[in-house]
C-alpha positions as CSV (number, residue, x, y, z in Angstrom):
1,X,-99.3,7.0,61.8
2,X,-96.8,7.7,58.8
3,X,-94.8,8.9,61.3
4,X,-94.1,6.1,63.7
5,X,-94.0,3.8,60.6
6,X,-90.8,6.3,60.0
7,X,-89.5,6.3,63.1
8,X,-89.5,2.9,63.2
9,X,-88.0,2.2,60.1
10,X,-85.1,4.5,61.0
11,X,-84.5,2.3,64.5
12,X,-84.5,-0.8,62.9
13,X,-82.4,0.5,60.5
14,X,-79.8,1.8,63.2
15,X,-80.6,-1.2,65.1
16,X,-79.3,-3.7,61.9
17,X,-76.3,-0.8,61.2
18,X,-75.0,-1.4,64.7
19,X,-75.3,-5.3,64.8
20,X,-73.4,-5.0,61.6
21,X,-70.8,-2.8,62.8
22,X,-69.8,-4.2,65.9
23,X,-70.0,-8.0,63.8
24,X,-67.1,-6.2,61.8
25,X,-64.8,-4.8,65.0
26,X,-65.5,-7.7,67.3
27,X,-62.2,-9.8,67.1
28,X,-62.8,-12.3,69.8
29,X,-65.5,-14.4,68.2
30,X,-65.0,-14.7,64.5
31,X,-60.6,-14.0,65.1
32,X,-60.7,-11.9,61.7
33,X,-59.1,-8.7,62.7
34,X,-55.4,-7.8,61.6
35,X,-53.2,-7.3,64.2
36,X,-49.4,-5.8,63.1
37,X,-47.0,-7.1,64.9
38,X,-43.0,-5.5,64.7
39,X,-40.2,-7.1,66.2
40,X,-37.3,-4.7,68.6
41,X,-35.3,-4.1,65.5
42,X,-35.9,-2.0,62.8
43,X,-36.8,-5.4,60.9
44,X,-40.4,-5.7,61.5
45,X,-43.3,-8.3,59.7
46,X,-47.2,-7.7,60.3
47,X,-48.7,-10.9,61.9
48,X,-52.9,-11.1,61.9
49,X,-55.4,-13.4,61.9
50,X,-56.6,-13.2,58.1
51,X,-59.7,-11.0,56.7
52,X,-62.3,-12.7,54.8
53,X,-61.3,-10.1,52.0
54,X,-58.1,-11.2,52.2
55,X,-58.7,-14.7,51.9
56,X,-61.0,-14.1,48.7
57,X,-58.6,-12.5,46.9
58,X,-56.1,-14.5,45.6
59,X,-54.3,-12.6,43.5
60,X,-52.3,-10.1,46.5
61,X,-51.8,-13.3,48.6
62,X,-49.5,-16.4,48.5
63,X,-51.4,-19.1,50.2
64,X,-49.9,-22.0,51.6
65,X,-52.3,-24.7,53.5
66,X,-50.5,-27.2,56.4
67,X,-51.2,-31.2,55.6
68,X,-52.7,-31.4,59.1
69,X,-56.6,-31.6,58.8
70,X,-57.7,-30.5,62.4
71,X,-60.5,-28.3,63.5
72,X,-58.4,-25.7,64.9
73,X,-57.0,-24.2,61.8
74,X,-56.1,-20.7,61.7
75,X,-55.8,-18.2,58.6
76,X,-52.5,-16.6,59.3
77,X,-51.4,-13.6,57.3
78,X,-47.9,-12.3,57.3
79,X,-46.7,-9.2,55.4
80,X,-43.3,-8.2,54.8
81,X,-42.5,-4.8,56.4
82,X,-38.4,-4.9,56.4
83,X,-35.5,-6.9,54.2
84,X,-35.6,-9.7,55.6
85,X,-34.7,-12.9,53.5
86,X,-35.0,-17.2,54.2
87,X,-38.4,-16.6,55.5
88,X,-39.5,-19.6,57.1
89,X,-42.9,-21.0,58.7
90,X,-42.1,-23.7,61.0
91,X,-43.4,-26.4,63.0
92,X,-42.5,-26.0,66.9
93,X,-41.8,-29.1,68.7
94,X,-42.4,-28.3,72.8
95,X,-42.1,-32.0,73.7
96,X,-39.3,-31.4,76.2
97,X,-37.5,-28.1,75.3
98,X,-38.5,-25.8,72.4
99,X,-37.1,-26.8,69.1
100,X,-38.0,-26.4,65.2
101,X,-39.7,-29.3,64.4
102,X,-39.5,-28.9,60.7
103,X,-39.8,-26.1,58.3
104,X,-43.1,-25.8,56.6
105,X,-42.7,-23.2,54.2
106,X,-39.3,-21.5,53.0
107,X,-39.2,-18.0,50.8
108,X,-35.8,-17.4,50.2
109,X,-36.1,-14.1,49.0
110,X,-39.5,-12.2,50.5
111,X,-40.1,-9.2,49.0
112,X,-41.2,-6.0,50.6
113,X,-44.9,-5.6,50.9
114,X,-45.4,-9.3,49.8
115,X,-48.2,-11.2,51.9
116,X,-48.2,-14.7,53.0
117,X,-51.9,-16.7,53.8
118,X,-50.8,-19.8,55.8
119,X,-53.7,-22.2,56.6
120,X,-52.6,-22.9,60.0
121,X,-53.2,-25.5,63.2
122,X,-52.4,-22.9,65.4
123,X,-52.6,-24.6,69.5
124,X,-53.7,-22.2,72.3
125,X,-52.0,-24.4,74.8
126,X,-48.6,-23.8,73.8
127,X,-46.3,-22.8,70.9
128,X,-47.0,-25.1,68.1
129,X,-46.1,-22.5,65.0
130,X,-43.2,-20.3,64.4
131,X,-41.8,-17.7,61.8
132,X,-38.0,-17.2,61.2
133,X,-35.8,-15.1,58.9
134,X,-32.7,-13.8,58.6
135,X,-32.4,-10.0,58.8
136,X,-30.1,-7.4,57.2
137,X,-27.4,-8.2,59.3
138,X,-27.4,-11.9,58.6
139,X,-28.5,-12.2,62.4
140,X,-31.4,-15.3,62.4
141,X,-34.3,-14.5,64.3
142,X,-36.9,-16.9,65.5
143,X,-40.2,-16.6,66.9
144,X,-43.4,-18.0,68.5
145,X,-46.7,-17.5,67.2
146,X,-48.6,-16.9,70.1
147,X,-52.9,-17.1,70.0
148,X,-54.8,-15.3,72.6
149,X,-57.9,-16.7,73.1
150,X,-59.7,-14.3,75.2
151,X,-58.6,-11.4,73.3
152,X,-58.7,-13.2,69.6
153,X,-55.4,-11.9,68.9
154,X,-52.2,-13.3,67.9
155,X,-48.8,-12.1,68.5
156,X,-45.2,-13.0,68.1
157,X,-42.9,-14.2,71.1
158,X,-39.7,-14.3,70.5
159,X,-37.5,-17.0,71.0
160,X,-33.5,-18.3,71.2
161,X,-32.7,-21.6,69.9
């Protein structure tokens, strides 16, 4: 008897362990797995939806929250991986061509390894939300956040102005 009570208790156990593993890698229900992102140059930012962990701690993270109060807000992080400076988070207008709506957040001087936490309306139908810097070279670059809904990921797109 003591030993089916102990086989039992070590199912259940593996049982509960897997439920909480796969809770923890499954990035399509709960969109809280970090996704790096690089852009073609050597100039690269990570893009991912944010952790719970990182959206505790507020100490390694600059958050920034969006006025818009909507129920499809997205915690964005984005860590600097490259000099890059005039970081921007911008509003995408796609009423008849793309355009930069307005700028949402500036950092004039991002630091390397720095993270961002933007508290995001983030649209599935089209590009709403948009990152731009300038890199080394002075050269602008703009992109697209893009959110994949069957896969829970997000990723950048980039685009020409």
């Amino acid at each position: 008897m003591k030993k089916i009570i102990a086989i039992a208790m070590v199912v259940l156990f593996l049982f509960v362990f897997s439920i909480c593993l796969s809770a923890c890698s499954d990035n399509s229900g709960n969109l809280e797995s970090s996704s790096d992102v690089s852009s073609s140059d050597s100039i690269a930012i990570s893009l991912g939806i944010a952790t719970s962990e990182q959206l505790i701690n507020t100490t390694d993270y600059i958050h920034f929250y969006d006025s818009e109060n909507v129920s499809n807000n997205y915690n964005i992080v984005i860590t600097v991986n490259g000099q890059i400076d005039d970081l921007k988070f911008l509003e995408l207008d796609e009423s008849e061509n793309l355009k930069v709506g307005k700028t949402l957040y500036e950092i004039e001087s991002a630091k390397i390894g720095e993270s961002y936490i933007f508290h995001t309306y983030i649209n599935d139908a089209m590009l709403n939300r948009g990152i731009s810097y300038k890199d080394k070279n002075g050269r602008i670059k703009h992109y697209g956040i893009e959110l994949h809904m069957d896969s829970g990921s997000i990723d950048l797109k980039e685009i020409d102005f």
